[in-house]
DOMI-100999 format. One line per 2 residues: their letters; for each residue x, y, z of C-alpha. Coordinates in nm, 4 decimals, padded with zeros to 6 digits. Last residue first. Layout:
# residues N
A> X/Y/Z  ...
***
This chain:
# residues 243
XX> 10.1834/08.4187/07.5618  10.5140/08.3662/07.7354
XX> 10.4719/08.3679/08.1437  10.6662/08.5965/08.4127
XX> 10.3138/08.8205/08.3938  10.4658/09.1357/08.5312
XX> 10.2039/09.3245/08.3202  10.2239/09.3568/08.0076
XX> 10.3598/09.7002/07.8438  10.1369/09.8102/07.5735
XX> 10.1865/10.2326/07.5951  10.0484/10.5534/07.4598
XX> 10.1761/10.8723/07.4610  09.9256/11.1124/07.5751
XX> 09.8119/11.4294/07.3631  09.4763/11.4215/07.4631
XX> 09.3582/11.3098/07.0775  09.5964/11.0261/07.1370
XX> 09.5147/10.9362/07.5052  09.1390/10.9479/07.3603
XX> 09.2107/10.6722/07.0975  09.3204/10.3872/07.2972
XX> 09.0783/10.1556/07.2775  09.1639/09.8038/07.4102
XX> 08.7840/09.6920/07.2970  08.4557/09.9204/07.1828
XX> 08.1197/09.8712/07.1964  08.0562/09.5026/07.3060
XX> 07.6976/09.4506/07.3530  07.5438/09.3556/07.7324
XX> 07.2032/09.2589/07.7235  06.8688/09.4193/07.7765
XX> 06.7202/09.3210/07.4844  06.7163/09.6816/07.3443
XX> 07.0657/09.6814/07.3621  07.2995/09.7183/07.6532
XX> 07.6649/09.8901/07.6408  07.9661/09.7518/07.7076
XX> 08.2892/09.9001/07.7155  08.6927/09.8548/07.6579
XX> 08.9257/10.1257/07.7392  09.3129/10.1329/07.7455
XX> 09.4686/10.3263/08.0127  09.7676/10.1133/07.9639
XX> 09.7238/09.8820/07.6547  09.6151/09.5549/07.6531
XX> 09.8529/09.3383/07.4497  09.6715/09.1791/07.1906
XX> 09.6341/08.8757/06.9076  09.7581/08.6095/07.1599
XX> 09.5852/08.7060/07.4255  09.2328/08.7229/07.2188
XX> 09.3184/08.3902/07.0616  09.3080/08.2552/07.4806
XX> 08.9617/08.4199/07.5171  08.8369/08.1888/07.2374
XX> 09.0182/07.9057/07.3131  08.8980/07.9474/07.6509
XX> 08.4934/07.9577/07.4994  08.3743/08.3426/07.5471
XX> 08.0115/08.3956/07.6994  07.9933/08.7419/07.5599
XX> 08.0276/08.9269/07.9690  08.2270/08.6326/08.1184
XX> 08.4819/08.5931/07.8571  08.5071/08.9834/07.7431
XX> 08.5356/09.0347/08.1539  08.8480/08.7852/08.1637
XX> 09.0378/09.0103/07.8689  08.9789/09.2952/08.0762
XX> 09.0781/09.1749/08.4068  09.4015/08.9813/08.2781
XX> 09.4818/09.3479/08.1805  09.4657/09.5107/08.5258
XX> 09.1611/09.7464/08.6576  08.9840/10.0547/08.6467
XX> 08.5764/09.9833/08.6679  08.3394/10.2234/08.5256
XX> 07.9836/10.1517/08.5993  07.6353/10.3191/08.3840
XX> 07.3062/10.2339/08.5915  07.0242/10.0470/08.5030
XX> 07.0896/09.7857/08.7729  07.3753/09.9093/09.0171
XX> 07.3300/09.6679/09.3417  07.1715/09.3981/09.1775
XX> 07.3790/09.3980/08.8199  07.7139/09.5252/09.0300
XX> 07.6736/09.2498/09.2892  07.6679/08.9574/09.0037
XX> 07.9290/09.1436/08.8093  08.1685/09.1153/09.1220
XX> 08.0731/08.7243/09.1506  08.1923/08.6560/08.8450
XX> 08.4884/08.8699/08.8830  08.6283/08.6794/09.1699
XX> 08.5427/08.3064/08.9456  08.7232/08.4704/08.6285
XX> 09.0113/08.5076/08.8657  09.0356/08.1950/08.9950
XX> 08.9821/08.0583/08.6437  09.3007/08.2885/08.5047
XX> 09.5309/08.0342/08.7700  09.6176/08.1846/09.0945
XX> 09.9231/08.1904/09.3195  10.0797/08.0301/09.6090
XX> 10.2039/07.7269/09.3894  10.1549/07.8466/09.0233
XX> 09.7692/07.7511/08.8792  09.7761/07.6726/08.5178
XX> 09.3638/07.6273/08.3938  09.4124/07.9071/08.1454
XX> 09.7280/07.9125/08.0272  09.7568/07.5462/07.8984
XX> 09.7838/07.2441/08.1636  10.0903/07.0914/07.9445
XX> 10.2860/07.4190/07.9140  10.2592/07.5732/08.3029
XX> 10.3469/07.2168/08.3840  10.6497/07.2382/08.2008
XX> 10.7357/07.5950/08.2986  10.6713/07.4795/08.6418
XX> 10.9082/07.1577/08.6281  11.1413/07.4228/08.4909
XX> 11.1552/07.6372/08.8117  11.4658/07.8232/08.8106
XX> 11.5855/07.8318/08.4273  11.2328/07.8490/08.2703
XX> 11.0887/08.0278/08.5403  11.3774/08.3390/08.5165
XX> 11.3437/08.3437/08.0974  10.9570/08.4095/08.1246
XX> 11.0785/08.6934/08.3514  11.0338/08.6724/08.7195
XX> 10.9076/08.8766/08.9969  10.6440/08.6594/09.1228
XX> 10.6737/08.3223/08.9902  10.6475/08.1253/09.3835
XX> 10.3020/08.3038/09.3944  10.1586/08.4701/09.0744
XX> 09.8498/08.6404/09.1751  09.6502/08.8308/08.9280
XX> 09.6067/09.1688/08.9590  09.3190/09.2910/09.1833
XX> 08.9497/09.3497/09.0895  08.8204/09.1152/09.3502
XX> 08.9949/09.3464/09.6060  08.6973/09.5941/09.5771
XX> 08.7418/09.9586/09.6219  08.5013/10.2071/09.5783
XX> 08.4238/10.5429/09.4121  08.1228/10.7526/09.3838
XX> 08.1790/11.0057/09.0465  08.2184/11.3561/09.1885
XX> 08.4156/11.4100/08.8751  08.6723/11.6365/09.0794
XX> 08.9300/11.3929/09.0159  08.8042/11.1158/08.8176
XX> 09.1026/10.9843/08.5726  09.3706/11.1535/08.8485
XX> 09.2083/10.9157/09.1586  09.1293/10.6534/08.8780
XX> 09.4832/10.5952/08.7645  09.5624/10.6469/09.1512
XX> 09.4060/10.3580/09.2385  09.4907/10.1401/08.9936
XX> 09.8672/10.1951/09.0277  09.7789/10.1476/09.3934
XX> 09.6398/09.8099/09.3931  09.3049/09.8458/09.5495
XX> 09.1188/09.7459/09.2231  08.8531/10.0201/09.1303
XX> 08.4919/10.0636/09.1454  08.3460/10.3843/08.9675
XX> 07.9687/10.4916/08.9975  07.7068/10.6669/08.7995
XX> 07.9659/10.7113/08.4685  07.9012/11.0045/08.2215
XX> 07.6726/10.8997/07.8973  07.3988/11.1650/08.0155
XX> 07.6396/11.4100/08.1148  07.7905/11.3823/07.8138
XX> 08.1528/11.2979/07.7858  08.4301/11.5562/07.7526
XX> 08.4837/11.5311/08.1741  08.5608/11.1451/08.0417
XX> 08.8227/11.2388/07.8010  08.9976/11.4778/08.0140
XX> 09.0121/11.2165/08.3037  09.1577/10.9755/08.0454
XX> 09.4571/11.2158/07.9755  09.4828/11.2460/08.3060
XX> 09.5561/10.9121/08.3191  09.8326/10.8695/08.0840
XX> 09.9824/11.1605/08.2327  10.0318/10.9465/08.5568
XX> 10.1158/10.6134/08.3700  10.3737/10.8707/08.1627
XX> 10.5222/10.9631/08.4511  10.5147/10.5912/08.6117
XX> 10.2641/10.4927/08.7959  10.3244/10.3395/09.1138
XX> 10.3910/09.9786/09.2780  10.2130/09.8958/09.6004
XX> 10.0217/09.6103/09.5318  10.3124/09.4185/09.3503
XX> 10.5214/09.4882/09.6444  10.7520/09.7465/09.5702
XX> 11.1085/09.7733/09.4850  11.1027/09.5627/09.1557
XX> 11.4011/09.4852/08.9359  11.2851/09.1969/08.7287
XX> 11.4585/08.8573/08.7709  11.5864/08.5863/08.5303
XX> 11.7720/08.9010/08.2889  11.6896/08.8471/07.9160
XX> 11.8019/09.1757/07.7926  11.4534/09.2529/07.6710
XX> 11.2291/09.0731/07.9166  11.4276/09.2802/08.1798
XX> 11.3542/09.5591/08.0392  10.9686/09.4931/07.9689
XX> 10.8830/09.4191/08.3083  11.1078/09.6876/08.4669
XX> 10.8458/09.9572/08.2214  10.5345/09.7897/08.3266
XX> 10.7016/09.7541/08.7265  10.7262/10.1746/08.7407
XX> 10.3538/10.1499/08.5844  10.1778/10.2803/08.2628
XX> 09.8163/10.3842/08.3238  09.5444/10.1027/08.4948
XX> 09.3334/09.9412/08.2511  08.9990/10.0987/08.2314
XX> 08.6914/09.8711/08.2282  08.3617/10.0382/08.1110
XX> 07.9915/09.8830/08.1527  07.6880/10.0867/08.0414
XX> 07.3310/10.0334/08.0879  07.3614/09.7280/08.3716
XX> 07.1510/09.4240/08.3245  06.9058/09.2873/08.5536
X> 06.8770/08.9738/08.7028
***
C-alpha cells in the first residue's frame, strides 16, 4: 500500500476537564468535577489560545509543506482545536469517531485515588493485566484503540497516498500512532508513557524517506506555542489510572 508524505497528529488544546483532572488529582478528591459528557467538554482559555497559536504556526508553513487534508476526532475539544488551528486554511476537514478519546466505562470521572477506594478489584486487575491489555467494564483497553486507528491509517494510505494529513486528536492517540507507525513492542510504547505527558497542542509528525516509509520527525513538540506566545500545558487526560 502506499505511504503517505507527511503525517501530523495534534493533541487537542488545554480542556475545562484537563484542568478538573489535575485538581482533583492534587487534593486527592475520588471524583472529578465534570459538567459535560466527556465528548462534549470545551477548551479552556488557554486550550483556545493554545490553538490559535497552532493555526499561526501552520499559516507560517510553506505552501509546499502545508497539510492536503485534516481529520479530526468528533469530541468537541478536538474539534474546535482544529476549527481555530485551520480557520480560513481551506484545509478539507473530516470527522472520524475512530480518533476519539479512550473509553473508560464504570472509571469515568474518577481520580486514580476514586478507583482505588470504589472499585479495588479493578485497580487490582487494572495492576496484574498491565496498562495495555486492561479493559474497564463498559470501556476500552489501549488495544481497542490501537485496533480503531489501525484501520484509520489503512483508509488514509488508500484514500490519501502521497499526500500530507494532519490529524487532531487525544494523547492515548499519539502515543498509539508511534506504536503502529515504528512497529513499537508494548514495553516499548509503555516506557514512552512513563517518560512523557503529551502536551496540549503538542505536535508529533512523520515524514517518508526515500524508501517510502514513515520516519519520525519530531515527537510532543511544543515549540511553536512558545515562539506564538502560548503558554504551554501537560495536563493528562481524565485517565482515572496511575502511569
Amino acid at each position: 500500500m502506499a505511504e503517505l508524505s507527511t503525517l501530523w497528529i495534534i493533541r487537542h488544546g488545554e480542556s475545562t476537564a484537563n484542568v478538573a483532572a489535575t485538581r482533583a488529582e492534587t487534593t486527592g478528591a475520588e471524583l472529578i468535577e465534570l459538567s459535560h459528557r466527556d465528548a462534549d467538554v470545551p477548551l479552556s482559555p488557554t486550550g483556545e489560545e493554545q490553538a490559535r497559536a497552532t493555526g499561526r504556526w501552520l499559516a507560517g508553513l510553506p505552501e509546499d509543506r502545508r497539510p492536503d487534508v485534516a481529520v479530526v476526532s468528533p469530541y468537541l475539544r478536538a474539534v474546535s482545536t482544529a476549527e481555530l488551528a485551520l480557520h480560513d486554511t481551506g484545509v478539507p476537514v473530516s470527522r472520524d469517531e475512530r480518533l476519539r478519546d479512550r473509553e473508560l466505562g464504570i472509571l469515568d470521572g474518577l481520580t486514580a485515588h476514586g478507583v482505588r477506594q470504589r472499585f479495588p478489584d479493578e485497580a487490582e486487575r487494572r495492576a496484574r493485566l498491565g496498562k495495555f491489555y486492561y479493559r474497564p467494564p463498559g470501556g476500552e483497553a489501549w488495544t481497542d484503540v490501537a485496533l480503531r486507528l489501525r484501520a484509520l491509517l489503512g483508509d488514509l494510505r488508500r484514500d490519501h497516498a502521497g499526500q500530507r494529513v494532519l490529524l487532531f486528536g487525544h494523547d492515548a492517540l499519539v502515543y498509539l500512532l508511534r506504536y503502529l507507525v515504528e512497529g513499537l513492542t508494548e514495553p516499548e510504547l509503555m516506557e514512552l508513557t512513563r517518560q512523557h505527558v503529551i502536551a496540549n497542542c503538542s505536535i508529533t509528525d512523520w515524514s517518508a524517506d526515500a524508501d517510502g516509509r514513515l520516519v519520525l520527525g519530531g515527537f510532543n513538540e511544543i515549540g511553536h506555542l512558545r515562539r506564538q506566545g502560548a503558554e504551554p500545558t501537560r495536563e493528562d487526560e481524565v485517565h482515572a489510572e496511575p502511569v
